[in-house]
MIDOSE-1310 file (N, C-alpha, C; in nm, 2 decimals, decimal comma, always signed):
residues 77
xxxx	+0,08/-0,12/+0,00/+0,00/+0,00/+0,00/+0,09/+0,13/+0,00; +0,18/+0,12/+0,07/+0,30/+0,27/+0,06/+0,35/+0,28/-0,05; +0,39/+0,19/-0,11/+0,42/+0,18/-0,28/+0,32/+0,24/-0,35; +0,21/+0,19/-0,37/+0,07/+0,25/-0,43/+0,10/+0,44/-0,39
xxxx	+0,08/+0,46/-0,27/+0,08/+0,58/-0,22/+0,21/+0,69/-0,31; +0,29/+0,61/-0,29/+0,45/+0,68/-0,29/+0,45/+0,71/-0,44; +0,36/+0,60/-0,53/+0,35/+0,58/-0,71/+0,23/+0,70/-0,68; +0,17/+0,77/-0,67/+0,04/+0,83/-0,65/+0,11/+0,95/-0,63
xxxx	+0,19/+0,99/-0,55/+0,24/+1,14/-0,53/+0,32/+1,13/-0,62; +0,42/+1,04/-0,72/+0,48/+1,10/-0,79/+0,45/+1,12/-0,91; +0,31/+1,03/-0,95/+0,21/+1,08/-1,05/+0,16/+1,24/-1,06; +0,15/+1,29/-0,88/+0,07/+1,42/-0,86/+0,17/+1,54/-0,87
xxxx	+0,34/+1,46/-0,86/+0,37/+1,55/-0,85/+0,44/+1,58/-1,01; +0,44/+1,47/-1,05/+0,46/+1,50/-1,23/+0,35/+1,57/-1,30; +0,26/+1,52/-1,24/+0,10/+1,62/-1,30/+0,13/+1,76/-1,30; +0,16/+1,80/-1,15/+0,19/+1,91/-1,15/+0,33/+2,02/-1,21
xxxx	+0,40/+1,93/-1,20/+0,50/+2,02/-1,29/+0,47/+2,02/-1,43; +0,40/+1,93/-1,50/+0,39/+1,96/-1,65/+0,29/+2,07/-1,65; +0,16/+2,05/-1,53/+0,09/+2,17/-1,54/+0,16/+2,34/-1,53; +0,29/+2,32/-1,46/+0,31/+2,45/-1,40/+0,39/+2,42/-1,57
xxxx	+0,46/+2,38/-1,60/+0,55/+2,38/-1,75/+0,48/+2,46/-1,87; +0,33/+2,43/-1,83/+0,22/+2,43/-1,95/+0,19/+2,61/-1,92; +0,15/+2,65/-1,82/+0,13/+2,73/-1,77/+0,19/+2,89/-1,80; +0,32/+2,85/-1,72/+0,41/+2,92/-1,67/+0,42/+3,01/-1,80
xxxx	+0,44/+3,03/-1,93/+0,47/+3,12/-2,02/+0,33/+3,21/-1,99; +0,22/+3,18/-1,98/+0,06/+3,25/-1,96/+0,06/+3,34/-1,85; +0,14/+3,26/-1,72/+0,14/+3,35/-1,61/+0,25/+3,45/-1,65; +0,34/+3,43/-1,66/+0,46/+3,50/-1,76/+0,42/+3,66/-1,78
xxxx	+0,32/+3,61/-1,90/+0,29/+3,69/-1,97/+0,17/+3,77/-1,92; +0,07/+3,78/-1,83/+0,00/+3,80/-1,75/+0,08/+3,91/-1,64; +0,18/+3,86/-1,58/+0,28/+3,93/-1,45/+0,30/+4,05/-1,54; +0,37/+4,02/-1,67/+0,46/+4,08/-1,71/+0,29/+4,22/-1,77
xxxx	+0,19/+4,22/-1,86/+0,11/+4,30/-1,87/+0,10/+4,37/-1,72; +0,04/+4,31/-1,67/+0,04/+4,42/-1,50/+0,11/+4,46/-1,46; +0,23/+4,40/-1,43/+0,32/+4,53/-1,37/+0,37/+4,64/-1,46; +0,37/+4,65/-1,60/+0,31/+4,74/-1,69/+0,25/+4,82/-1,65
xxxx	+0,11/+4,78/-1,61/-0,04/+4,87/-1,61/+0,03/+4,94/-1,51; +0,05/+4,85/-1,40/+0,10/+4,91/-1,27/+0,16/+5,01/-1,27; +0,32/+5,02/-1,33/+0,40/+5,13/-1,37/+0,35/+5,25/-1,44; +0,28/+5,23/-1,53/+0,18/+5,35/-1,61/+0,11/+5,44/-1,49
xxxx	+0,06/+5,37/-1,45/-0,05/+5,40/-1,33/+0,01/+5,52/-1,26; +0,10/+5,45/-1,15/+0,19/+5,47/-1,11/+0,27/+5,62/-1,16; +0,31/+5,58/-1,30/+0,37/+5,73/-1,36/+0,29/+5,84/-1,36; +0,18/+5,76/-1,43/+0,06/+5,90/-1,40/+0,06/+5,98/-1,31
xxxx	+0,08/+5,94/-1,17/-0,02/+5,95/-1,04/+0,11/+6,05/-1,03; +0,26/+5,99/-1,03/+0,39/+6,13/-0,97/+0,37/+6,22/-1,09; +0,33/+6,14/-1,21/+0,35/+6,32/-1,32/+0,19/+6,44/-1,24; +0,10/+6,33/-1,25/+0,04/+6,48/-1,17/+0,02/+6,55/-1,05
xxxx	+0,12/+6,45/-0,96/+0,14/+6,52/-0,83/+0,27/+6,63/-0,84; +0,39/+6,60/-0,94/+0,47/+6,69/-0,97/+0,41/+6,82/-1,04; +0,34/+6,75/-1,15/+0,26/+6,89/-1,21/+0,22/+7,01/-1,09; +0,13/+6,94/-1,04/+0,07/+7,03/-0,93/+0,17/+7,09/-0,82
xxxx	+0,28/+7,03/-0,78/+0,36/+7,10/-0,71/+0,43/+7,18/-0,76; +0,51/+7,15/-0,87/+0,57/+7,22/-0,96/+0,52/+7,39/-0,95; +0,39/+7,37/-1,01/+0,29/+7,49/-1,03/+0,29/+7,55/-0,88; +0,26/+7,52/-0,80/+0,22/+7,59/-0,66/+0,39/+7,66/-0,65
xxxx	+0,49/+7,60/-0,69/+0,61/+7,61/-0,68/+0,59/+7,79/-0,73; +0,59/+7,71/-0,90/+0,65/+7,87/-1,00/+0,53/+7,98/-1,00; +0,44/+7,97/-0,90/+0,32/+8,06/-0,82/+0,38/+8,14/-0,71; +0,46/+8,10/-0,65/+0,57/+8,15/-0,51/+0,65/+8,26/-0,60
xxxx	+0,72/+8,15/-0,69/+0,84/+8,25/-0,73/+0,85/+8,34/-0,78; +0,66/+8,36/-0,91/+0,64/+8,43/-0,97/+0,54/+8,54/-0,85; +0,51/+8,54/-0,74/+0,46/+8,61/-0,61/+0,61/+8,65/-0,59; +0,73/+8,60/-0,56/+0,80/+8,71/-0,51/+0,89/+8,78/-0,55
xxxx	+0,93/+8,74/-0,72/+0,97/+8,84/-0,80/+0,86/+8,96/-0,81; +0,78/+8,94/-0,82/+0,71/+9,07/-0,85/+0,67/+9,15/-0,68; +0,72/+9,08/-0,59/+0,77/+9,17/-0,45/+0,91/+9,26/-0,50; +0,99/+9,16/-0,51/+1,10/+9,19/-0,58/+1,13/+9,32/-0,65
xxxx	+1,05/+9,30/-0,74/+1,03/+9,42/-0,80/+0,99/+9,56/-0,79; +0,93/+9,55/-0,72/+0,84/+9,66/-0,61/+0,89/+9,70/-0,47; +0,96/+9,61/-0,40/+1,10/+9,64/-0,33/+1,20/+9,77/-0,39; +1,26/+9,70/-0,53/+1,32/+9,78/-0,61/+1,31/+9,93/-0,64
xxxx	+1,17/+9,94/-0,66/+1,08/+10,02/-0,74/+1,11/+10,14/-0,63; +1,03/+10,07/-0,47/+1,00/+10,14/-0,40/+1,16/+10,26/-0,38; +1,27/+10,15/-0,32/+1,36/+10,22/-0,30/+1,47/+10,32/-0,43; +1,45/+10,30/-0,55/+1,47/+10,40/-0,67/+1,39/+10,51/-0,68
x	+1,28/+10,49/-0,60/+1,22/+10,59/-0,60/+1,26/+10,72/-0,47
């Protein structure tokens, strides 16, 4: 009976490696699409949180040159 058993898992476990053999290029190819999407996603999400910072950025700079200027102004005067 241990023989029978022992012939049984190595049937299950041959089954299973031809299954993962069979497989494996599908999952492959599957991983490989998503972590894709993923990265896209991903890019998106820092390009428009940079966008938006960026901007609040060159909103400062462009507020205090034109202090800047007026500073200037004031004391030429």
């Amino acid at each position: 009976m241990s023989d029978s058993n022992e012939t049984n898992a190595s049937k299950s476990q041959d089954l299973r490696s031809r299954l993962k053999q069979f497989t494996q290029p599908l999952v492959d190819s599957i991983d490989t699409k998503l972590r894709d999407q993923v990265d896209h996603r991903v890019d998106e999400r820092v390009e428009v949180s940079l966008s938006a910072r960026l901007s609040v950025i060159e909103r400062a700079i462009a507020d205090l040159d034109r202090e800047i200027r007026e500073i200037k102004e004031r004391l030429d005067s």
